[in-house]
C-alpha positions, 0 to 999 in steps of 0.5 A: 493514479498510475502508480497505483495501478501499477502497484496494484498488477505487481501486487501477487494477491490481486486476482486474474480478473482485477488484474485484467481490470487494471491493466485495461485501466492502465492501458487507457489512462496511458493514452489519456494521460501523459506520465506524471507524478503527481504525488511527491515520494513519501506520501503514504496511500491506504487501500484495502487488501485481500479479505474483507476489513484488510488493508495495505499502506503504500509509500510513494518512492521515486519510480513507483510504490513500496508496500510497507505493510498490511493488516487489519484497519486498526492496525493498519492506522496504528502503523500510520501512526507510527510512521508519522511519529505520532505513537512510537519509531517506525522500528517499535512500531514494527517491534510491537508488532512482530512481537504481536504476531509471535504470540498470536502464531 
């Protein structure tokens, strides 16, 4: 939980009022919780992200959190796909959607 809320109030596309939101969060699980990592690095989170049907996925790293990338629900799954080898590389995956993105913009 810490991880995620620290990865959150670094997040630059968090808001002044969800930031003070989870830094009060913080601040209280800091006192109730001793530190520990209960997720083992590696482990993908999904959470929404900036408008409305946005995502972000996070990969738990030893000290904290990477954000891998965001977008859409689909393509957020898609990626998640990917990463677990179950569609393409990591590096098609990322080709396809660079790609995806030059066309679009």
């Amino acid at each position: 939980m810490r991880e995620i809320l620290e990865a959150r109030i670094r997040d630059p596309k968090t808001s002044a009022r969800d930031l003070a939101s989870l830094s009060n969060a913080l601040a209280k699980l800091e006192v109730e919780a001793p530190r520990t990592f209960p997720f083992p690095p590696g482990t993908l989170f999904v959470q929404p992200s900036g408008p409305e049907g946005h995502y972000q996925i996070l990969a738990r790293k030893r000290g904290g959190f990477e954000r891998l990338a965001d977008g859409s629900a689909w393509e957020v799954v898609y990626l998640v796909a990917c990463l677990l080898g179950l569609v393409y590389t990591e590096e098609e995956a990322r080709a396809i959607l660079a790609e995806r993105d030059a066309l679009s913009g």
